[in-house]
MITI-898147 format. One record per residue (C-alpha): residue number from 1; residue in three letters; x, y, z. Coordinates in steps of 0.02 Angstrom, whole numbers, always signed. Example, Ala and Ser with C-alpha at 12.3 -4.5 7.8 and 13.67 -1.06 7.14 Angstrom:
REM MITI-898147
+-----+-----+--------+--------+--------+
|   k |   r |     xx |     yy |     zz |
+-----+-----+--------+--------+--------+
|   1 | Ala |   +615 |   -225 |   +390 |
|   2 | Ser |   +684 |    -53 |   +357 |
+-----+-----+--------+--------+--------+
This chain:
REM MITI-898147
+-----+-----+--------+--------+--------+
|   k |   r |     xx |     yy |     zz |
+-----+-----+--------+--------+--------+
|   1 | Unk |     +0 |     +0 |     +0 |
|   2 | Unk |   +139 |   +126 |    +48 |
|   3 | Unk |   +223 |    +98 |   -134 |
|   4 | Unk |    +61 |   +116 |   -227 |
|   5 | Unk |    +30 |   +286 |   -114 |
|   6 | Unk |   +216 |   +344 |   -163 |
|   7 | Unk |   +151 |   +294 |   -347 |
|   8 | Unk |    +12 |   +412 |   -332 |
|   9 | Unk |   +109 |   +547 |   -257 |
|  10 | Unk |   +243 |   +545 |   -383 |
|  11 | Unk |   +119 |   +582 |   -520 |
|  12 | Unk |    +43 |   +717 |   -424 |
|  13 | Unk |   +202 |   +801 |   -406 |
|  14 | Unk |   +247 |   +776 |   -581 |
|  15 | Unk |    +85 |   +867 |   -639 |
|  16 | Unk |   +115 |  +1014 |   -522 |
|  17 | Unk |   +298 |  +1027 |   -573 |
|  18 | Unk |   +235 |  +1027 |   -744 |
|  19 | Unk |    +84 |  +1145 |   -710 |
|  20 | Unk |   +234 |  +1255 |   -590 |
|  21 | Unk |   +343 |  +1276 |   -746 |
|  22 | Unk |   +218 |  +1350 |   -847 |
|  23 | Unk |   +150 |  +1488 |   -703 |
|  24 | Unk |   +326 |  +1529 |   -699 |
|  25 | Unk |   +348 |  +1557 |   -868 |
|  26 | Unk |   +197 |  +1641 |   -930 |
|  27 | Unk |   +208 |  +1807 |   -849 |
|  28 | Unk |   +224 |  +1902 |  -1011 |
|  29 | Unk |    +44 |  +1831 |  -1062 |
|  30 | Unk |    -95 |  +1959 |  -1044 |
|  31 | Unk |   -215 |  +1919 |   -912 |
|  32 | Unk |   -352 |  +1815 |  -1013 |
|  33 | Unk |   -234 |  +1732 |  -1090 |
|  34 | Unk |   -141 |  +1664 |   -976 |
|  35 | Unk |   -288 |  +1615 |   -869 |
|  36 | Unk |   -352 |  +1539 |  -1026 |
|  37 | Unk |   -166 |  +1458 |  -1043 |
|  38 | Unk |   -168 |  +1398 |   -856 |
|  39 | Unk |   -296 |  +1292 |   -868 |
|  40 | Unk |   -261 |  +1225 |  -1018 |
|  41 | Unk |    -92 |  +1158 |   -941 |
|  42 | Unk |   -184 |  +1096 |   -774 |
|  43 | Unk |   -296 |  +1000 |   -882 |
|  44 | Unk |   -137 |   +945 |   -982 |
|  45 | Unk |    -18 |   +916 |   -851 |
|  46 | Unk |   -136 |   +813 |   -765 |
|  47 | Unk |   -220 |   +721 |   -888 |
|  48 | Unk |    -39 |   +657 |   -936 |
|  49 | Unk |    +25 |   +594 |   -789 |
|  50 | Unk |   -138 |   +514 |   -731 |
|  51 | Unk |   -163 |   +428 |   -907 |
|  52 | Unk |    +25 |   +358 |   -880 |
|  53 | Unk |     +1 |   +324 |   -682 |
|  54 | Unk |   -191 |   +218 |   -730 |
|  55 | Unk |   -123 |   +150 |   -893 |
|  56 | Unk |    +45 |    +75 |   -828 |
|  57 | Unk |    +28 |    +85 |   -617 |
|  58 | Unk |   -150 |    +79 |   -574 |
|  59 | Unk |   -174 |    -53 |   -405 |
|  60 | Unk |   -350 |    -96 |   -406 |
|  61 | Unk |   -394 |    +50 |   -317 |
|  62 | Unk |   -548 |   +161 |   -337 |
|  63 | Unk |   -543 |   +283 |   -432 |
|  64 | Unk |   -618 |   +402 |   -305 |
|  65 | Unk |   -493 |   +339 |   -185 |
|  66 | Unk |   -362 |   +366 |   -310 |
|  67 | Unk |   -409 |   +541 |   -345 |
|  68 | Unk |   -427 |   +591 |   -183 |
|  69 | Unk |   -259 |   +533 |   -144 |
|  70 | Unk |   -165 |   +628 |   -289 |
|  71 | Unk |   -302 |   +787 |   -218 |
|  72 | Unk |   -206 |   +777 |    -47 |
|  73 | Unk |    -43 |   +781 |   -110 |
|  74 | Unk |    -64 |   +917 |   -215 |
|  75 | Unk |   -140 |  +1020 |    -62 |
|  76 | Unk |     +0 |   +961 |    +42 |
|  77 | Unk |   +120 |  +1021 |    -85 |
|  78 | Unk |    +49 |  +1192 |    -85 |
|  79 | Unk |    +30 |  +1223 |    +83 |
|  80 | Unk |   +222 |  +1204 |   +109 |
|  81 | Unk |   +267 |  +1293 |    -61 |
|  82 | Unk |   +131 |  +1439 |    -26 |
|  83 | Unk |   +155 |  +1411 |   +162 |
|  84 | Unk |   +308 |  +1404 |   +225 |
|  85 | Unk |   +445 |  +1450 |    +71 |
|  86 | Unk |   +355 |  +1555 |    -46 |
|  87 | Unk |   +387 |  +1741 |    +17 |
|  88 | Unk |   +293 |  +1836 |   -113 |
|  89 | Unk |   +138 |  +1892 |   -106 |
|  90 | Unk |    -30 |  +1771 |   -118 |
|  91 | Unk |   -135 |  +1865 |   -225 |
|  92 | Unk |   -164 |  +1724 |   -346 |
|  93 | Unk |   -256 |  +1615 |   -202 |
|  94 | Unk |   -420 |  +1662 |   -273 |
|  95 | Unk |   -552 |  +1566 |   -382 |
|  96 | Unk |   -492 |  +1590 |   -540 |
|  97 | Unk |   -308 |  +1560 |   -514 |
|  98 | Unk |   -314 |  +1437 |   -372 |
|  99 | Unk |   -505 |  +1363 |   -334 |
| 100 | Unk |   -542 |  +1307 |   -525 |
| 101 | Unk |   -384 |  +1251 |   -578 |
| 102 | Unk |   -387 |  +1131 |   -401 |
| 103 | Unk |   -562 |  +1080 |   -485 |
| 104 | Unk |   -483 |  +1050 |   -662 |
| 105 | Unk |   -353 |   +928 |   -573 |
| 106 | Unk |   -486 |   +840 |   -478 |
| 107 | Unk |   -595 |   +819 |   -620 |
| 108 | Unk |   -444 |   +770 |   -744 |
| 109 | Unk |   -387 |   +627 |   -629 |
| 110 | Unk |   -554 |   +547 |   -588 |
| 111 | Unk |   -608 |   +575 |   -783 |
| 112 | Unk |   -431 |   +492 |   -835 |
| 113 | Unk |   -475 |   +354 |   -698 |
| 114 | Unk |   -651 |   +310 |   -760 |
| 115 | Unk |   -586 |   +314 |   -952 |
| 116 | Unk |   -442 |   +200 |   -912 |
| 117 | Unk |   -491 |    +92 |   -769 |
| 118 | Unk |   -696 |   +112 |   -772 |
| 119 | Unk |   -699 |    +72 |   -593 |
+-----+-----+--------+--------+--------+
């Protein structure tokens, strides 16, 4: 069970390391665009790795269970990125920056889940 957690986690991580690089690197974007842009790549990011992790790692768990899972890791990730070593300031916590694109991931993951492993 612990190595098909770690499994989980290490495709949540890739995602937001993937979904990290390009919020880094779209600053020059105009607003609607890059919001536009942003979720395309949380969509993206996520709908790769979780097409990879269900096609070639998937355990027999639920999908729910699954996506939950990859869910808390991702939170946990950003609470000690935006917690405790980001110094800037949070303004991008907000719905359209932070609360959809968290939806988009969820959604991705269970969506890949129930395409790939219809459980």
């Amino acid at each position: 069970m612990f190595v098909d957690t770690l499994i989980i986690f290490l495709h949540a991580l890739v995602a937001w390391v993937l979904v990290e690089v390009f919020v880094n690197n779209a600053y020059r974007l105009s607003r609607p665009q890059y919001v536009f842009f942003h979720y395309v790549s949380v969509v993206a990011a996520f709908a790769i790795a979780f097409f990879v992790y269900f096609q070639f790692f998937a355990a027999g768990w639920a999908v729910f269970f699954v996506t939950m899972t990859a869910l808390g890791f991702v939170l946990l990730l950003e609470i000690i990125v935006f917690g405790y070593l980001y110094s800037g300031d949070r303004w991008f916590l907000n719905f359209a920056d932070w609360i959809f694109p968290m939806f988009l991931a969820t959604s991705t993951i269970y969506l890949m889940g129930v395409l790939l492993a219809g459980r």
